[in-house]
N, C-alpha and C positions, 0 to 999 in steps of 0.2 A: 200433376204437371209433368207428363212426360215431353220427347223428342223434341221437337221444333216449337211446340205451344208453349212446355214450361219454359224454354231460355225466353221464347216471346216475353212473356208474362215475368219473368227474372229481371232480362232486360228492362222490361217497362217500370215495377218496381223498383229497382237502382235508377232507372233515370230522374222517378219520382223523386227518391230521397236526396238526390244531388242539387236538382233543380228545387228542394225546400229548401236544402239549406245555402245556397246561393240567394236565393229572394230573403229569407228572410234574415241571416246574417250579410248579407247588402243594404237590407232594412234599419238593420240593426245599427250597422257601422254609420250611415248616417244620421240616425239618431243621435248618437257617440258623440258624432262629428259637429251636429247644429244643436241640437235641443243640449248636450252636456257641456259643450263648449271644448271638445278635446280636438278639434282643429280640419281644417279641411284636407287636408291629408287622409283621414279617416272616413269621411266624407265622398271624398272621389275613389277611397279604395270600395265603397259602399255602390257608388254609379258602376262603374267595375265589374263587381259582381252582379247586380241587377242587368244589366246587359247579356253577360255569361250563363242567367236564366233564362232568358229566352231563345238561346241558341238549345240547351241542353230541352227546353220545352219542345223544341222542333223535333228534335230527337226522337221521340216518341213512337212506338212503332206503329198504332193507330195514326190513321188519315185523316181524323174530322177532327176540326179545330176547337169547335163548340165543345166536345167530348172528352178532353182531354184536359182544357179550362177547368171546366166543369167537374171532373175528377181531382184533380189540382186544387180545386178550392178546400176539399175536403184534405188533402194530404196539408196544406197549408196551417187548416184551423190546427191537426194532432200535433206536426212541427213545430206552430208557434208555441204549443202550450210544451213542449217536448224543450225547446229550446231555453225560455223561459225559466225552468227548471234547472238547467245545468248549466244557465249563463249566470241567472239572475238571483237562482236564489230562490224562485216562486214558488210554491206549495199548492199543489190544484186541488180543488174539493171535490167532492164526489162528484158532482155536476159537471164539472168541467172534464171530470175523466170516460164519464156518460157519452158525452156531446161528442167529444174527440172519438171515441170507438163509435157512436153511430154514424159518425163523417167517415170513417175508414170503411164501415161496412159501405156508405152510401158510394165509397169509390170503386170497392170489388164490383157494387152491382153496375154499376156506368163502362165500368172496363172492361171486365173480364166477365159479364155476364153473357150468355148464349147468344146470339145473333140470329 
């Protein structure tokens, strides 16, 4: 990842991670907010940030929508279970630490694979 490729590629990796943890601490907060009962407050800071991901999804330095989703879903699955972890407490098994690293390979290859 040299010159103008690797900041490409930097770039898009930091957007990715920004725009996880905006969807899914957005997710999270309205969870918080309805299913725990800790108020709407919590809730609309949740709408908030879910909004604030699809700006930062725009961001993206790829042009194709479908491609980008699509990579997205796989930063999503590693995130949540990444999130999960350091919010909640969770302890992922082997399986689920499997699945998350073959969704991350399956975004290198979506992304940043040769054209």
């Amino acid at each position: 990842m040299r010159g103008v490729l690797g900041m490409t590629v930097t770039r898009s990796i930091l957007l990715f991670v920004l725009a996880a943890l905006l969807e899914i601490g957005g997710a999270w907060l309205i969870w918080q907010g309805v299913r725990e009962h800790r108020g709407l407050l919590l809730a609309g800071a949740g709408v908030l940030a879910l909004g604030a991901y699809g700006f930062v999804a725009a961001a993206q330095p790829a042009s194709d929508f479908g491609r980008v989703l699509a990579a997205y879903g796989g930063v999503f699955v590693a995130g949540s279970l990444a999130w999960a972890m350091v919010v909640d407490g969770f302890r992922p098994d082997r399986w689920d630490v499997t699945g998350a690293v073959l969704c991350l390979v399956g975004v290198a290859v979506i992304m940043y694979g040769p054209r």
